[in-house]
C-alpha positions as CSV (number, residue, x, y, z in Angstrom):
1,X,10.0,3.4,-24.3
2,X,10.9,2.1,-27.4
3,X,8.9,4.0,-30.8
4,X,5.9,3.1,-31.8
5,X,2.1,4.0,-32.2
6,X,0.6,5.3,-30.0
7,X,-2.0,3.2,-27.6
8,X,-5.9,4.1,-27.8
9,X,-6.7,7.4,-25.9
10,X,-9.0,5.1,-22.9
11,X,-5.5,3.8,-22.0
12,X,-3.2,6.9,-21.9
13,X,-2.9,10.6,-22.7
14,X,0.7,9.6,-24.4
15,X,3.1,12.4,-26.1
16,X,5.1,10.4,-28.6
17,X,7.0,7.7,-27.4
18,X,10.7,8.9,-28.8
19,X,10.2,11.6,-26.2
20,X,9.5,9.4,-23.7
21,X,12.4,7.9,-24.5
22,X,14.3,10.9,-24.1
23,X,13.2,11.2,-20.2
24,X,13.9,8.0,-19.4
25,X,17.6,8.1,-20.9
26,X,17.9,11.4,-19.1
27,X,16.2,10.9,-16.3
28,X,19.1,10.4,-13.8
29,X,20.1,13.7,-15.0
30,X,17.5,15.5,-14.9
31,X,16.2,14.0,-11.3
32,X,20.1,14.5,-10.1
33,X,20.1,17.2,-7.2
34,X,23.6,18.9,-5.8
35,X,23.1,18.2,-2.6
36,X,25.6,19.2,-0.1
37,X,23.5,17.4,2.9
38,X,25.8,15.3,5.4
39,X,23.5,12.0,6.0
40,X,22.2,10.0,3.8
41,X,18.3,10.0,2.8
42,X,16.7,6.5,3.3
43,X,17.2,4.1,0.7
44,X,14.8,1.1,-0.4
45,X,15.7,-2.2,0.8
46,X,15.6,-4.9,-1.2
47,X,12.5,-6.4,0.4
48,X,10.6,-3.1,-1.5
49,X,11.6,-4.8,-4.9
50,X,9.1,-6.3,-7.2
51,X,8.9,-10.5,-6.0
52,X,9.0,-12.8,-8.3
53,X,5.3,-13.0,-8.4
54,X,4.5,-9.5,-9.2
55,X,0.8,-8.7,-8.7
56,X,0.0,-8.0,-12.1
57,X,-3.6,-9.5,-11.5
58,X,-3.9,-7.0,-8.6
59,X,-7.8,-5.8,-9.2
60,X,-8.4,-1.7,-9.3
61,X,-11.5,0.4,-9.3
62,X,-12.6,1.7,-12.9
63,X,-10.2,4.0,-14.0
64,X,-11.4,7.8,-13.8
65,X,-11.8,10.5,-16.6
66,X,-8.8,13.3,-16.8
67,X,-8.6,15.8,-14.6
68,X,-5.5,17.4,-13.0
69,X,-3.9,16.7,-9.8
70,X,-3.8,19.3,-6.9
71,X,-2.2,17.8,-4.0
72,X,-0.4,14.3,-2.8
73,X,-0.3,13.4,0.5
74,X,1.5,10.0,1.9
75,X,0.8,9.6,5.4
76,X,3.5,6.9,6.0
77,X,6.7,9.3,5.3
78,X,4.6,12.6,6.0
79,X,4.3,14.0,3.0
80,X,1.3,16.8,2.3
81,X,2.7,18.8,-0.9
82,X,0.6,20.9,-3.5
83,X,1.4,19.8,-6.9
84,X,2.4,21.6,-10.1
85,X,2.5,20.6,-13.5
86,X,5.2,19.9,-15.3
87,X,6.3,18.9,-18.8
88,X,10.3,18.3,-20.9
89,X,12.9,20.7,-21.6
90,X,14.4,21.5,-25.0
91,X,16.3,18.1,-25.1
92,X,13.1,15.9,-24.6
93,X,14.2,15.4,-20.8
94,X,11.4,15.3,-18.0
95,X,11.5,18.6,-15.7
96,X,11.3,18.8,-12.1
97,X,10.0,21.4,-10.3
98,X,12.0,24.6,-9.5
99,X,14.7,24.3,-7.3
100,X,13.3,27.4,-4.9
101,X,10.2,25.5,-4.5
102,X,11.7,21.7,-3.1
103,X,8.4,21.2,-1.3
104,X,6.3,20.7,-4.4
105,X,5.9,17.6,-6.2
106,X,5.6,17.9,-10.2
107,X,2.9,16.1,-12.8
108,X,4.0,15.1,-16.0
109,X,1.2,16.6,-17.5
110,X,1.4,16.1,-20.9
111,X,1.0,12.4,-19.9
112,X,-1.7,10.3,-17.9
113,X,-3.7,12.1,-15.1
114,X,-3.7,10.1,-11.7
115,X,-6.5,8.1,-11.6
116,X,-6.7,7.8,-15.4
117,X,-6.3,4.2,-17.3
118,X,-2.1,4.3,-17.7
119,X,0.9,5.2,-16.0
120,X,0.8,8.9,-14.2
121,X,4.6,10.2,-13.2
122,X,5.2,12.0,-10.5
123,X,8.6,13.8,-9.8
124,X,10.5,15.4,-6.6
125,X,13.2,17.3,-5.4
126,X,15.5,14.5,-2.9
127,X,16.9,17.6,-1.4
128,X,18.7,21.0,-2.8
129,X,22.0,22.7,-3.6
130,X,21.1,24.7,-0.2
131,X,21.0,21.0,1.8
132,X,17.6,21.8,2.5
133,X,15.3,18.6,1.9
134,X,12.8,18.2,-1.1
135,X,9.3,16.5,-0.9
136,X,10.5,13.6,-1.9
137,X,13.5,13.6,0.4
138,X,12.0,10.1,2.7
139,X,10.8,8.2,-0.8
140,X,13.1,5.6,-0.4
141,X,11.3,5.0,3.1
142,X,8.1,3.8,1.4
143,X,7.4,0.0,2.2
144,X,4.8,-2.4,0.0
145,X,1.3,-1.8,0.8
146,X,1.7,2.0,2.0
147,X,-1.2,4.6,0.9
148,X,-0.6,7.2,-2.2
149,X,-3.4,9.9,-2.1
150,X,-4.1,12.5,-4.6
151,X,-6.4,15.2,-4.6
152,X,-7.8,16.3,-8.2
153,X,-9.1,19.4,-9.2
154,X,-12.5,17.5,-10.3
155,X,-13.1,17.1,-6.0
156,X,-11.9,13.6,-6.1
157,X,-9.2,11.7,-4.3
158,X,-7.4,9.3,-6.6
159,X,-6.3,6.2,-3.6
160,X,-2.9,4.5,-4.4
161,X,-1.3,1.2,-2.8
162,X,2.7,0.8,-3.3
163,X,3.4,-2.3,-5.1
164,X,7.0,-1.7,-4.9
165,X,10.1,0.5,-4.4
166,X,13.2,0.0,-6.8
167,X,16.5,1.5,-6.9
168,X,18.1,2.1,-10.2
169,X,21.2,3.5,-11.6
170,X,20.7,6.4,-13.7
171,X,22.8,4.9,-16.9
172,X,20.9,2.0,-16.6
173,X,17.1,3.6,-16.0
174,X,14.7,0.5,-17.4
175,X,12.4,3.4,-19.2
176,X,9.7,0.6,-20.5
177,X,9.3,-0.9,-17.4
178,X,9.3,2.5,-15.4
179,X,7.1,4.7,-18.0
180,X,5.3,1.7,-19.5
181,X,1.5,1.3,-19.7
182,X,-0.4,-2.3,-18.8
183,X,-3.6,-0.2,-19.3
184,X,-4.4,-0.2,-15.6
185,X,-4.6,3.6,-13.8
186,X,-0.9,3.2,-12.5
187,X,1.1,5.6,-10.4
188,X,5.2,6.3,-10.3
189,X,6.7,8.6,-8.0
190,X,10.7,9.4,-8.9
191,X,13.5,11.2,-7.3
192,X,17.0,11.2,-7.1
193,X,19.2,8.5,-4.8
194,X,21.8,6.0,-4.5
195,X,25.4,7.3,-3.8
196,X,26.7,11.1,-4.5
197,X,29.9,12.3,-6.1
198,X,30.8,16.0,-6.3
199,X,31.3,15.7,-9.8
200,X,28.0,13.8,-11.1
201,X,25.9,14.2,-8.2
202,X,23.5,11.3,-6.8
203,X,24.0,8.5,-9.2
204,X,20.5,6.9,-9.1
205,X,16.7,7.2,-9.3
206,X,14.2,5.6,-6.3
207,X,11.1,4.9,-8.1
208,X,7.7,4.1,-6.6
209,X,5.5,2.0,-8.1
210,X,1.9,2.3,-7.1
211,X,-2.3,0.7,-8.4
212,X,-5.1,3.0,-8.0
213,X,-6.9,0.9,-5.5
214,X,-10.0,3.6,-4.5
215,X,-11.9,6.7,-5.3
216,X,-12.7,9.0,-3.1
């Protein structure tokens, strides 16, 4: 995301936006997972992409006050994972959680709490140097219209619909339209994807773009 001032603090719990900006040109990096698996985890098909009519008139429920996230569950690829908080390394680059613990999904939480007005991120391991797989290993699986939930430590369940899944190369990750806020409580899940070298390891991101849709 490209410098700036910051947006009012209804819309987003923002750090600065340069550091942003240091995720996103990172991102592939710091998402990228040796994996030494011999199939290939599912990838989104181009039917998942944003249409040319993207529902940016989609209605939501009122956004909710802060409070953290505890546990994301997505019935449709069977995922039920406790979730940890994380925050950037020394470089300005977006952590994931640690490697020993691929079954745990990880909040950007210097940022937007699901549920909140703006855009919360949400981070996985694809799979790890072991082979084993990560939370996020059958992302790419997620179709349109499939059900995000996430349990909050204030005892309520923040209901997400996927409005699309996109496939990016990681030296070409569109940060404004990926960590962007319309003002709207906004979801993005992102892992690691695409093809694998030895050398740089998978070469893109799968990110999941979800609207809160109820409160629970």
């Amino acid at each position: 995301m490209a410098p700036g001032h910051h947006t009012s603090a209804s819309r987003d719990r923002f750090v600065p936006a340069v550091l942003l900006l240091a995720c996103a040109t990172t991102a592939g990096a710091v998402l990228l997972i040796s994996g030494v698996r011999d199939e290939k985890p599912p990838q989104p098909s181009a039917a998942q992409a944003f249409s040319t009519s993207a529902d940016s008139t989609r209605p939501t429920v009122h956004p909710l006050p802060p409070a953290d996230p505890v546990r994301l569950r997505i019935a449709a690829i069977g995922v039920n994972a406790p979730m940890t908080r994380v925050g950037l390394d020394a470089a300005g680059a977006l952590r994931t959680p640690p490697p020993g613990k691929p079954g745990l999904a990880g909040w950007y939480g210097d940022g937007t709490a699901p549920g909140s007005a703006g855009t919360a991120i949400v981070t996985g391991h694809l799979d790890i140097p072991t082979g084993d797989p990560g939370v996020f290993y059958n992302l790419g699986a997620l179709t349109k219209g499939a059900t995000i939930e996430i349990s909050r430590a204030d005892r309520r369940t923040a209901v997400f619909a996927v409005r699309a899944v996109e496939l990016y190369d990681r030296k070409k990750f569109p940060s404004k339209k990926v960590y962007g806020s319309s003002g709207r409580p906004e979801l993005r899940l992102i892992t690691c994807g695409g093809g694998y070298t030895k050398r740089t390891g998978y070469l893109s991101n799968v990110v999941v773009y979800a609207t809160l849709t109820a409160v629970t």
